[in-house]
C-alpha positions as a Markdown table, in Angstrom:
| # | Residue | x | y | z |
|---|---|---|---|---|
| 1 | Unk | -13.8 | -28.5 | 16.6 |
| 2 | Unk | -12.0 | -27.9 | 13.2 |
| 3 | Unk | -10.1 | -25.0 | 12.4 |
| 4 | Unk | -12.4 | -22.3 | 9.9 |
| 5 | Unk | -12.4 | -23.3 | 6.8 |
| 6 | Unk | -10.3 | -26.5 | 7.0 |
| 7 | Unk | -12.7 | -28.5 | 5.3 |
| 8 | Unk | -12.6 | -26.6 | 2.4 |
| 9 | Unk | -10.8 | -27.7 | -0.7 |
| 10 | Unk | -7.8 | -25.5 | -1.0 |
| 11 | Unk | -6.2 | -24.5 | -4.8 |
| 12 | Unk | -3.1 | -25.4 | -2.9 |
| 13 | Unk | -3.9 | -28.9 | -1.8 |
| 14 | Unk | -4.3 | -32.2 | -3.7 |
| 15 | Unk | -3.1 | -32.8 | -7.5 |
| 16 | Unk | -2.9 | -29.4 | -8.5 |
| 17 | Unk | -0.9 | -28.2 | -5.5 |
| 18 | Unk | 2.4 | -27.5 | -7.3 |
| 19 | Unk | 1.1 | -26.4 | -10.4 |
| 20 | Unk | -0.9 | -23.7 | -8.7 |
| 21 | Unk | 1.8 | -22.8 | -6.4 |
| 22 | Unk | 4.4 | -22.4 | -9.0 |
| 23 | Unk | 1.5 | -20.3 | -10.9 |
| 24 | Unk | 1.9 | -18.2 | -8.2 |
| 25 | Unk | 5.6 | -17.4 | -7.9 |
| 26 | Unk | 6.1 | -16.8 | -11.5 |
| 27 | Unk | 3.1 | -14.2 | -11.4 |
| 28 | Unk | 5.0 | -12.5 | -8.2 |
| 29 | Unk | 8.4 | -12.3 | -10.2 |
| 30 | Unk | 6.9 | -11.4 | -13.6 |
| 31 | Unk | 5.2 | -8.5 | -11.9 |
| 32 | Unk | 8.1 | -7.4 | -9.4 |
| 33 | Unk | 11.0 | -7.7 | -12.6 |
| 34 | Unk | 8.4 | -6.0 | -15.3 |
| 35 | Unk | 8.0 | -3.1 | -12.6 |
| 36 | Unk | 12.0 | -3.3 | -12.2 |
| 37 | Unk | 12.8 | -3.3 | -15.6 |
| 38 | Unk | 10.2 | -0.1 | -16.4 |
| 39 | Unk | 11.2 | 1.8 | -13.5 |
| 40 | Unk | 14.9 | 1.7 | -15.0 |
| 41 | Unk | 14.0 | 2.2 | -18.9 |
| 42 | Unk | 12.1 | 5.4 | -17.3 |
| 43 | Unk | 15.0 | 6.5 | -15.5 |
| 44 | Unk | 17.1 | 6.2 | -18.5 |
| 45 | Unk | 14.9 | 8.0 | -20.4 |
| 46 | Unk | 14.9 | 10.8 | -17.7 |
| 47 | Unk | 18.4 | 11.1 | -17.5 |
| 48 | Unk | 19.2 | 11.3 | -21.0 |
| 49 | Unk | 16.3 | 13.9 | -21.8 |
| 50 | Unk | 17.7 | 15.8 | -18.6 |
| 51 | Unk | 21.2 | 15.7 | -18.9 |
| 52 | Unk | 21.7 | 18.3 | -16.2 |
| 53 | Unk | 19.9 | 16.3 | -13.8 |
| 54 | Unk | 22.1 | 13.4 | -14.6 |
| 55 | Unk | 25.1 | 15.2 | -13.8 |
| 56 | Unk | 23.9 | 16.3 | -10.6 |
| 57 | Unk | 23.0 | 12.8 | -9.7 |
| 58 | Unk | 26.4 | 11.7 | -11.0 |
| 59 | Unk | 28.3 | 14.5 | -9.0 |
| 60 | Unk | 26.6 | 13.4 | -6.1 |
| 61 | Unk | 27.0 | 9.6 | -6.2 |
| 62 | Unk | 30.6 | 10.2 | -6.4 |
| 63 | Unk | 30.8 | 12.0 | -3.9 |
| 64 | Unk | 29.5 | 10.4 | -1.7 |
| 65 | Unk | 29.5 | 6.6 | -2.9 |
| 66 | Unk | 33.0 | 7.3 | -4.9 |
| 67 | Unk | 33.8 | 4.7 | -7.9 |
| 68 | Unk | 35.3 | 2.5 | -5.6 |
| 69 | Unk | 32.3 | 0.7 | -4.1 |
| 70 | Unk | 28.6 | 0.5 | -4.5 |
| 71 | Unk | 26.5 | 2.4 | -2.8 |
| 72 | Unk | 24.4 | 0.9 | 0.4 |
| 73 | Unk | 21.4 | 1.7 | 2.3 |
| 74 | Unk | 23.0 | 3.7 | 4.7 |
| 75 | Unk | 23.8 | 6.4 | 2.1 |
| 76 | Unk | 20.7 | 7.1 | 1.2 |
| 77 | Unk | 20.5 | 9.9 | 4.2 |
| 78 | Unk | 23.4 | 11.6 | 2.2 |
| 79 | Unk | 22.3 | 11.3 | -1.3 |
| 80 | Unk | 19.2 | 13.5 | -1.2 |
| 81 | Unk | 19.4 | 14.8 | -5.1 |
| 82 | Unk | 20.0 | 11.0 | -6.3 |
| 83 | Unk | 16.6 | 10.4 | -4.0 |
| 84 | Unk | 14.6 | 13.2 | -5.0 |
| 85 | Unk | 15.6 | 12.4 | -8.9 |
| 86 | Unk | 14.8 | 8.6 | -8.8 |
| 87 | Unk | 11.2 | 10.0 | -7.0 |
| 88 | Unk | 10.8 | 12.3 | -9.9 |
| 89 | Unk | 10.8 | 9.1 | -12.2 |
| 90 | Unk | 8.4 | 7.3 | -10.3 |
| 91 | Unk | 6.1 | 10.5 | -10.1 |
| 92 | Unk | 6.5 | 11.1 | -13.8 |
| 93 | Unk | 6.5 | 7.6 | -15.3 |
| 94 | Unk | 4.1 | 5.3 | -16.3 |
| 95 | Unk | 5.8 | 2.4 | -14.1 |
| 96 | Unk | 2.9 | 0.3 | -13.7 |
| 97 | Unk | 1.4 | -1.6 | -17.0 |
| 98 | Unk | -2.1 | -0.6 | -16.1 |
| 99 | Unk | -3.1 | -0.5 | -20.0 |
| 100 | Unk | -6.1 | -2.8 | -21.1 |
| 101 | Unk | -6.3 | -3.2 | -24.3 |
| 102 | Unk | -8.5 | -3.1 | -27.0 |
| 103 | Unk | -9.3 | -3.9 | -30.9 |
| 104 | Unk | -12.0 | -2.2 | -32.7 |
| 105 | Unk | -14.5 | -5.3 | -34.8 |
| 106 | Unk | -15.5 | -2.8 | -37.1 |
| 107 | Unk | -15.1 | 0.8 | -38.2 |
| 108 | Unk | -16.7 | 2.8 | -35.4 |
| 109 | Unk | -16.4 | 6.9 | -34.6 |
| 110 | Unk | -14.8 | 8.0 | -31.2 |
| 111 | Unk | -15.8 | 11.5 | -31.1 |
| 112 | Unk | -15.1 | 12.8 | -34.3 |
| 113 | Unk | -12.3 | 10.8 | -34.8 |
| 114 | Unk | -12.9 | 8.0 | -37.0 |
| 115 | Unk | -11.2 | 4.5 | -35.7 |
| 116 | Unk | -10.9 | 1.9 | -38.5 |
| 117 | Unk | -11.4 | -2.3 | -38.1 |
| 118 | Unk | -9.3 | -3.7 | -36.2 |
| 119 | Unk | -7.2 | -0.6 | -34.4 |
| 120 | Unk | -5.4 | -1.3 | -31.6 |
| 121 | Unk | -5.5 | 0.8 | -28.5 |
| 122 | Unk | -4.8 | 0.5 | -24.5 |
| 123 | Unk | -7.0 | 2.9 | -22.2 |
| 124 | Unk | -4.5 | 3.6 | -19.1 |
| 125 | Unk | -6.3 | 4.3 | -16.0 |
| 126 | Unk | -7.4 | 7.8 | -15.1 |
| 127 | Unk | -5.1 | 9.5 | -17.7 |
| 128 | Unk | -7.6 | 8.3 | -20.5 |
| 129 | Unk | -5.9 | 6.8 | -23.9 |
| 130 | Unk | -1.7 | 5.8 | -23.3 |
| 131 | Unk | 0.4 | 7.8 | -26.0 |
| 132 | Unk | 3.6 | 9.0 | -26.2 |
| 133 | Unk | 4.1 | 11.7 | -23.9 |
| 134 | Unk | 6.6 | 14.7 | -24.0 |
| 135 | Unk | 8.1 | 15.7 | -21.1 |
């Protein structure tokens, strides 16, 4: 008796097997660097809107880490400001590109708003229409 579903073509399998596979790992890296790269632009953001939270963070790092090395996963249990900050930015930020996008065909109205040809837009999630936020 075969194995379940072993007779099945596979998207992996036969002439396509490395194009699909590569496919694959550049969609996993694209998404975990694009995540990466937002989380950090937020934090940067964060800490030069919050400058007293920087300083905090900064006080703490060097205290604990020092200049002399990096810091390691076993400091985390002594860096509970640095923690609780870099939470903050992930609570706060929109670190996920969730946004789909649109482009109005025509002139239309959107409430009594009116959105001429061709207007670009991205609706993000729950939180309705992505703008520029103050925080």
């Amino acid at each position: 008796m075969e194995a379940a579903g072993q007779d099945q073509p596979s998207s992996f399998s036969g002439q396509h097997m490395e194009l699909n596979l590569r496919n694959v790992l550049v969609d996993l890296f694209v998404a975990g660097s694009d995540t990466t790269s937002a989380s950090l632009r937020w934090a940067l953001l964060f800490m030069a809107k919050h400058v007293r939270v920087q300083s905090k963070v900064r006080e703490e790092l060097d205290r604990v880490v020092g200049r002399g090395r990096l810091a390691r996963p076993a400091d985390r249990a002594d860096l509970p400001y640095t923690e609780a900050a870099i939470s903050e930015v992930q609570r706060r930020a929109n670190i996920a590109n969730v946004a789909i996008s649109h482009t109005t065909l025509k002139d239309v109205k959107l409430g009594e708003k009116k959105v001429l040809e061709y207007f670009f837009f991205a609706f993000c999630g729950e939180s309705g229409a992505c703008t520029r936020r103050d925080f």
